[in-house]
C-alpha positions in Angstrom: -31.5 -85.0 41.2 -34.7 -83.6 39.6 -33.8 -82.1 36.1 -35.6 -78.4 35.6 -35.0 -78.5 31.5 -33.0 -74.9 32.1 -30.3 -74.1 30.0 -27.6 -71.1 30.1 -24.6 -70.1 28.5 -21.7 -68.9 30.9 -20.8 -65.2 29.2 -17.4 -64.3 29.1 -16.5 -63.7 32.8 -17.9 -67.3 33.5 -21.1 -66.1 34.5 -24.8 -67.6 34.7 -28.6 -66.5 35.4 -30.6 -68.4 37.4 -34.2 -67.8 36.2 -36.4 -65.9 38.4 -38.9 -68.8 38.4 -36.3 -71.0 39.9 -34.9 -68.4 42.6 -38.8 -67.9 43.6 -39.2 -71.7 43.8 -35.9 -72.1 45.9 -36.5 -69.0 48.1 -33.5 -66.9 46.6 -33.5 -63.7 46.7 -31.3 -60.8 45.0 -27.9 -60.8 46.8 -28.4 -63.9 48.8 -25.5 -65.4 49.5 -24.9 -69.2 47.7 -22.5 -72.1 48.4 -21.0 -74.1 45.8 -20.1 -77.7 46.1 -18.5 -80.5 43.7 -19.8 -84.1 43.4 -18.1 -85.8 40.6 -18.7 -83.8 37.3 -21.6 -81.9 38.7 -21.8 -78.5 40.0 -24.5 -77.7 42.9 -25.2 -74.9 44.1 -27.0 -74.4 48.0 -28.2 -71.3 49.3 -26.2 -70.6 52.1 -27.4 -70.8 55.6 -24.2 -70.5 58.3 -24.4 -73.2 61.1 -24.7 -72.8 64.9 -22.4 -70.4 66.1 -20.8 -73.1 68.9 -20.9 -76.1 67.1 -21.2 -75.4 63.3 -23.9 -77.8 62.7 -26.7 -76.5 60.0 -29.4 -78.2 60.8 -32.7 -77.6 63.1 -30.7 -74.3 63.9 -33.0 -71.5 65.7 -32.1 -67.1 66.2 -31.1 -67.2 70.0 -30.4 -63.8 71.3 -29.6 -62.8 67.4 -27.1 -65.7 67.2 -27.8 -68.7 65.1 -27.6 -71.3 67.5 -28.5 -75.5 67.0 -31.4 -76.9 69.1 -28.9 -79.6 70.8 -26.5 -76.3 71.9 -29.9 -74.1 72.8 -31.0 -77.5 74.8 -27.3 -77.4 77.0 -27.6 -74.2 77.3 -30.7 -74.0 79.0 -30.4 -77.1 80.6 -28.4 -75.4 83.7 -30.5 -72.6 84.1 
């Protein structure tokens, strides 16, 4: 894990800013939506990207017809057309 030498108080409702230069750098943008997850003691937060709409994998996942659908799903699919 890459350290950025940020650091922020949490204010009284538990609450942090992430610096602008970081949201730029990470390609979030106001009101994107952002997963939490645990590992250990740390905290990491993930901009959230939803999974294929069948299968619920997240990766290599493509707009098909406005759905969010995965490349192996697209490629059955299409495979009986």
């Amino acid at each position: 894990m890459k350290s950025t030498g940020v650091v922020r108080k949490l204010d009284n409702l538990g609450r942090i800013v992430i610096p602008i230069e970081l949201r730029k750098t990470m390609g979030i943008a106001i009101k994107d939506t952002l997963e939490i997850f645990t590992e250990g003691d740390e905290i990491i937060l993930k901009k959230y990207e939803p999974g294929c709409i069948f299968c619920n994998d997240a990766r290599n996942v493509k707009i098909f017809k406005g759905k969010r659908v995965c490349e192996k799903c697209l490629a059955e699919m299409t495979k009986g057309e």
